[in-house]
C-alpha positions in Angstrom: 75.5 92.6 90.3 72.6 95.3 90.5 73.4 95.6 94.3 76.6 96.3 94.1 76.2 98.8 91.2 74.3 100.6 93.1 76.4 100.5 96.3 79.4 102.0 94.2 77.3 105.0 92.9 75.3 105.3 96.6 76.7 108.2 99.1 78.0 105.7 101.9 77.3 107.3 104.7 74.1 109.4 106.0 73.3 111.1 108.7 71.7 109.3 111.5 68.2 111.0 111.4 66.2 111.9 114.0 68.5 112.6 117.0 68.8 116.2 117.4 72.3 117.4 117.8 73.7 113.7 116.5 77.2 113.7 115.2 77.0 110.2 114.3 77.5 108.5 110.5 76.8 105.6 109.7 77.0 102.9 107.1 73.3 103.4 105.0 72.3 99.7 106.6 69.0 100.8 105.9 69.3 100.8 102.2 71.3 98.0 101.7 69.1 95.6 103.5 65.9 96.8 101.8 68.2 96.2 98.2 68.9 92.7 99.8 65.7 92.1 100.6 64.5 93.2 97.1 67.3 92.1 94.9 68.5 89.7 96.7 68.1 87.2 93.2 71.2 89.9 91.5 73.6 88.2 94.1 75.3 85.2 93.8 74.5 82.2 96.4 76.5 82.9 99.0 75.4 86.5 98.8 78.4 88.3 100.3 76.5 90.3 102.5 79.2 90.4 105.2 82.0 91.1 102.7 80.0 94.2 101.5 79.9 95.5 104.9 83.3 95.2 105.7 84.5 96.8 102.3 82.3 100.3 103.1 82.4 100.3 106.9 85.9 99.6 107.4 88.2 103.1 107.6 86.3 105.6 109.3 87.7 107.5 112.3 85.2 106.5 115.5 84.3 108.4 118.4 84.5 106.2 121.6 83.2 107.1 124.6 83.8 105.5 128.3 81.4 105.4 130.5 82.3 104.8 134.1 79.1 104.6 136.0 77.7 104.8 139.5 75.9 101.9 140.0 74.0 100.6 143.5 71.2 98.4 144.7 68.3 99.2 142.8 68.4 97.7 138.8 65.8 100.5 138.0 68.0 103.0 138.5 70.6 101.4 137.4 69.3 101.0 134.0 67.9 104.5 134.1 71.1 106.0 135.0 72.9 104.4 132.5 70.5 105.2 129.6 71.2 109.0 130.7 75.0 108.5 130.3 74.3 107.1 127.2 72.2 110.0 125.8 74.8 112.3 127.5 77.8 110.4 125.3 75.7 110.4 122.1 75.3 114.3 122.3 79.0 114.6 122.6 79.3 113.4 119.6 80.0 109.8 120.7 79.2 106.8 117.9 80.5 104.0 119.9 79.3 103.8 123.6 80.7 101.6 126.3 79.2 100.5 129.9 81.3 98.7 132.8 81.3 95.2 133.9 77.7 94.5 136.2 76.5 98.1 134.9 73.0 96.7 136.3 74.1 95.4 139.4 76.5 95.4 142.3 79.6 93.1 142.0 79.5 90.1 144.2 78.5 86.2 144.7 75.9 87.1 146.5 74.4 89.9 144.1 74.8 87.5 140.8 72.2 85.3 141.7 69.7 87.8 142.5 70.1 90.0 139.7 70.3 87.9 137.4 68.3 87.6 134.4 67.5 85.5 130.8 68.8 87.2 127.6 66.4 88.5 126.1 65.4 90.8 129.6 64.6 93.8 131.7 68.3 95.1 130.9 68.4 94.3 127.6 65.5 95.9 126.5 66.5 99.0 128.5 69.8 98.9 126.4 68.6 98.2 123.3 66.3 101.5 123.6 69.0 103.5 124.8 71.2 102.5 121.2 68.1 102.8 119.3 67.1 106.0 121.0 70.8 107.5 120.5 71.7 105.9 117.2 74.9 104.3 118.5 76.6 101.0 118.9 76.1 100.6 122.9 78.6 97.8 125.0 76.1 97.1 127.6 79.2 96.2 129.9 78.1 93.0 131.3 75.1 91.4 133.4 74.8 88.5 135.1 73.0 86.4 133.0 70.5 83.2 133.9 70.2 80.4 131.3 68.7 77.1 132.7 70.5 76.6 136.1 73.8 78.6 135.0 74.7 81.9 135.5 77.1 83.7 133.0 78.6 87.7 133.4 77.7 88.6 129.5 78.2 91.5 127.8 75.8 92.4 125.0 76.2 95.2 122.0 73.6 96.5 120.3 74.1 98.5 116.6 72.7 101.9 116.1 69.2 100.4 115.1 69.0 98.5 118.5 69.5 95.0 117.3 71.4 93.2 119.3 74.8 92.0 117.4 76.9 90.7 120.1 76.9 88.9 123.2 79.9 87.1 125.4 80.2 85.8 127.9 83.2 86.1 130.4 85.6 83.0 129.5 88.0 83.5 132.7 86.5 83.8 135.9 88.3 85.3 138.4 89.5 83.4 141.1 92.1 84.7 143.1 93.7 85.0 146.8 96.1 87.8 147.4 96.7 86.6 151.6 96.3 89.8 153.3 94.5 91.8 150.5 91.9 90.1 148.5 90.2 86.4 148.3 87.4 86.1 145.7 86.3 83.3 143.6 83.7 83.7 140.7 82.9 79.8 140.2 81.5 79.7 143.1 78.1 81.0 141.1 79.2 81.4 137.7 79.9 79.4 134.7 82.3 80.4 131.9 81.5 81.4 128.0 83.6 79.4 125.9 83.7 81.9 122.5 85.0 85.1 121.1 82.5 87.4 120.1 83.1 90.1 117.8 81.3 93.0 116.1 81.7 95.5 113.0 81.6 98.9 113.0 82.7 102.0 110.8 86.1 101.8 112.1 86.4 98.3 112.2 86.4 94.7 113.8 86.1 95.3 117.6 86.6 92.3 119.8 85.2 91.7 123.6 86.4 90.4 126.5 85.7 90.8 130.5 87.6 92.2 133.2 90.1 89.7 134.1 90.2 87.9 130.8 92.6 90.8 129.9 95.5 89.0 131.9 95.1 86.5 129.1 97.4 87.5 125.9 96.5 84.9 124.1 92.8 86.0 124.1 93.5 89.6 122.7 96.2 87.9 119.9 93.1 85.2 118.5 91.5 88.6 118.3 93.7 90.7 116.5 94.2 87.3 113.8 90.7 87.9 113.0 91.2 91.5 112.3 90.5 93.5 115.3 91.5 97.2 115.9 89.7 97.1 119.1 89.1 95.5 122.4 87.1 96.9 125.0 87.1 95.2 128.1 84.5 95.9 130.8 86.0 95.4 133.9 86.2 96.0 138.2 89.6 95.8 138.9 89.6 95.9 143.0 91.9 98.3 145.4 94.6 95.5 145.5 94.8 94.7 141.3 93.7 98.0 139.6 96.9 100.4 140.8 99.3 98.0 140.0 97.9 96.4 137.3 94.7 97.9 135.1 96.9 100.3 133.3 99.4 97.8 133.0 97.7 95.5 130.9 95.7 97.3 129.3 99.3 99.1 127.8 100.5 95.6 127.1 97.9 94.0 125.5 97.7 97.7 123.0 101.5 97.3 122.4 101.7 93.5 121.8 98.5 93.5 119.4 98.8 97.1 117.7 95.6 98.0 118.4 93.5 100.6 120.6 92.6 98.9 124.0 89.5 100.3 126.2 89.0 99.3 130.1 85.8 100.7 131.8 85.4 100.3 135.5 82.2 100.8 137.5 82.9 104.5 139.5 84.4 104.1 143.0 81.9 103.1 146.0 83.7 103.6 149.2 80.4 101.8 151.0 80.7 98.9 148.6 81.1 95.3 149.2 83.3 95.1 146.4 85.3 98.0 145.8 86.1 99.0 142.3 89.6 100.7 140.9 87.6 103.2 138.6 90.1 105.0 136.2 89.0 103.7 133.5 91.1 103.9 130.3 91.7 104.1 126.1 95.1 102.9 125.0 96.3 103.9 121.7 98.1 100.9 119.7 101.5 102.6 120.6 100.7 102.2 124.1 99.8 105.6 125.0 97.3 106.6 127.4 95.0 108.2 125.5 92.5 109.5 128.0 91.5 108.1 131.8 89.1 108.7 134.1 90.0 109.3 138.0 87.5 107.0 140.3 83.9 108.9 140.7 81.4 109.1 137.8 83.3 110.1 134.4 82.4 109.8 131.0 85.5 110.6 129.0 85.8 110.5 125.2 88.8 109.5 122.7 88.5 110.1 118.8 90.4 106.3 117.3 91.6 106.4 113.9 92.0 103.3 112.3 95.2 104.5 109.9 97.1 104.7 113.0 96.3 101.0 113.8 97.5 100.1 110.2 100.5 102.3 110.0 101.9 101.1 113.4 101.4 97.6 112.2 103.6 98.7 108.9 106.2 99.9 110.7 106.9 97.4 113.2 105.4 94.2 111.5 105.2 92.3 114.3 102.3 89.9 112.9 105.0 88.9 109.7 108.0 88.2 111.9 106.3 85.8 114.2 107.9 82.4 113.8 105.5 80.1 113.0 108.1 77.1 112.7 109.0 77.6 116.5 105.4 78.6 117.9 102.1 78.9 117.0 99.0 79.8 118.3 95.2 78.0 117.5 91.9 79.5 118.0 89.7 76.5 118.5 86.7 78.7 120.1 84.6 78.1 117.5 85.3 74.4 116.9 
């Protein structure tokens, strides 16, 4: 096992070169895909290459950063305007980097169609510079996405190198009618994902979902049974749902699953068709508000360590007491 000798006598983590002012480590990918690449014949068949990088990227602390953008008509700008927030966050010291649901576009039937795009795009090349350009994992919030004659709201993530590592798409649109308040239906133009999607980083498993999947708890538990210690969920709560209920769930699903929970809103638009909550927000698994954002343009930052995720899960085991032989729970997503 010549790959793994080495790995034990290897520094673990390096500085990510290049990026003046970069307070980001990371997991020497580099060296261990060039020792795959080379030695791969020192492994055994099925190679353990994702074991390996869960037993050295597992336990470091993570610095998370929110960013709740302004976003209006023009995509350029969009794009451009995020990619500036993202260079903004990495020089904060940032090392995980997330956008808001339809960071490229307005929210709204009638914007989905005409912003939409395939994956590979415009927007995901844009992001995909920004992460490499930055050297951090980037949550490019979501886009509406075209495939064939279906449109999907998909989130992407891209790792440090700008490889793109993740993509989901929303499972549970929103269709709702609050009489009086609010009316808005999502099928009318898009289509639902029908899989988790999950990525590693230093500190660990971190799971996706969109916006109003978080009123879903049995979403965010299929996540934590595959290890998660974090969900971020992009996501424009409206004037009606997000006072009475962003911070609520975002508290319950951190408190039910033990596990740091991340909501980030598009800023406030007064002159907006849709009008997003804002506020967006980092829960700490013991359901403490870790840091929020008012409504206009915010980037706020939160430091995650993944011993608190494991201690809080020690001392109320929660996910040993749950009786099995009364209820369970199945994750057929990737049936």
């Amino acid at each position: 096992m010549k790959v793994l000798q080495y790995l034990l006598i290897k520094p673990l983590l390096t500085v990510c070169e290049l990026i003046p002012g970069s307070h980001f480590f990371v997991d020497d990918l580099t060296v261990i895909s060039q020792l795959f690449e080379t030695k791969a014949e020192s492994l055994e068949p099925q190679g353990a290459i994702a074991p390996l990088q869960h037993l050295f990227s597992a336990h470091a602390e993570l610095r998370l950063a929110l960013v709740q953008l302004s976003v209006g008509a023009s995509k350029s700008e969009n794009l451009l305007r995020a990619a500036s927030k993202v260079a903004e966050a990495a020089k904060s010291g940032a090392q995980l980097v997330a956008l808001p649901e339809c960071c490229n576009s307005p929210y709204g039937n009638t914007f989905f169609p005409e912003y939409a795009e395939p994956i590979p795009g415009p927007s995901t090349e844009a992001f995909s510079k920004a992460a490499a350009d930055n050297c951090v994992f980037l949550v490019a919030g979501s886009i509406p996405e075209r495939e064939g004659d279906k449109l999907y709201n998909t989130c992407t993530v891209f790792d440090p190198k700008g490889t793109l590592i993740a993509k989901y798409r929303k499972s549970h649109l929103f269709d709702i009618d609050v009489p009086g308040k609010i009316t808005f239906q999502e099928s009318k133009t898009l289509s639902p994902g029908n899989a988790l999607s999950t990525f590693e980083t230093p500190f660990g498993l971190v799971g996706i979902g969109i916006c109003y999947d978080i009123r879903f708890p049995e979403m965010a538990q299929l996540y934590t049974r595959r290890g998660c210690r974090l969900l971020l969920y992009p996501g424009a709560f409206n004037m009606t749902t997000g006072p009475a209920h962003w911070e609520l769930l975002a508290r319950g699903r951190a408190v039910d699953n033990q596990l740091y929970v991340a909501t980030i809103s598009p800023a406030r638009d007064e002159t907006a068709s849709y009008i997003a909550w804002g506020h967006s927000t980092l829960v700490s698994p013991w359901g403490e508000v870790v840091s929020k954002a008012e409504h206009a343009e915010q980037v706020i930052y939160a430091d995650l360590d993944p011993q608190l995720v494991e201690d809080i899960r020690q001392q109320i085991p929660v996910s040993r007491q749950k009786r099995t032989d009364m209820y369970d729970l199945k994750d057929v997503s990737s049936l």
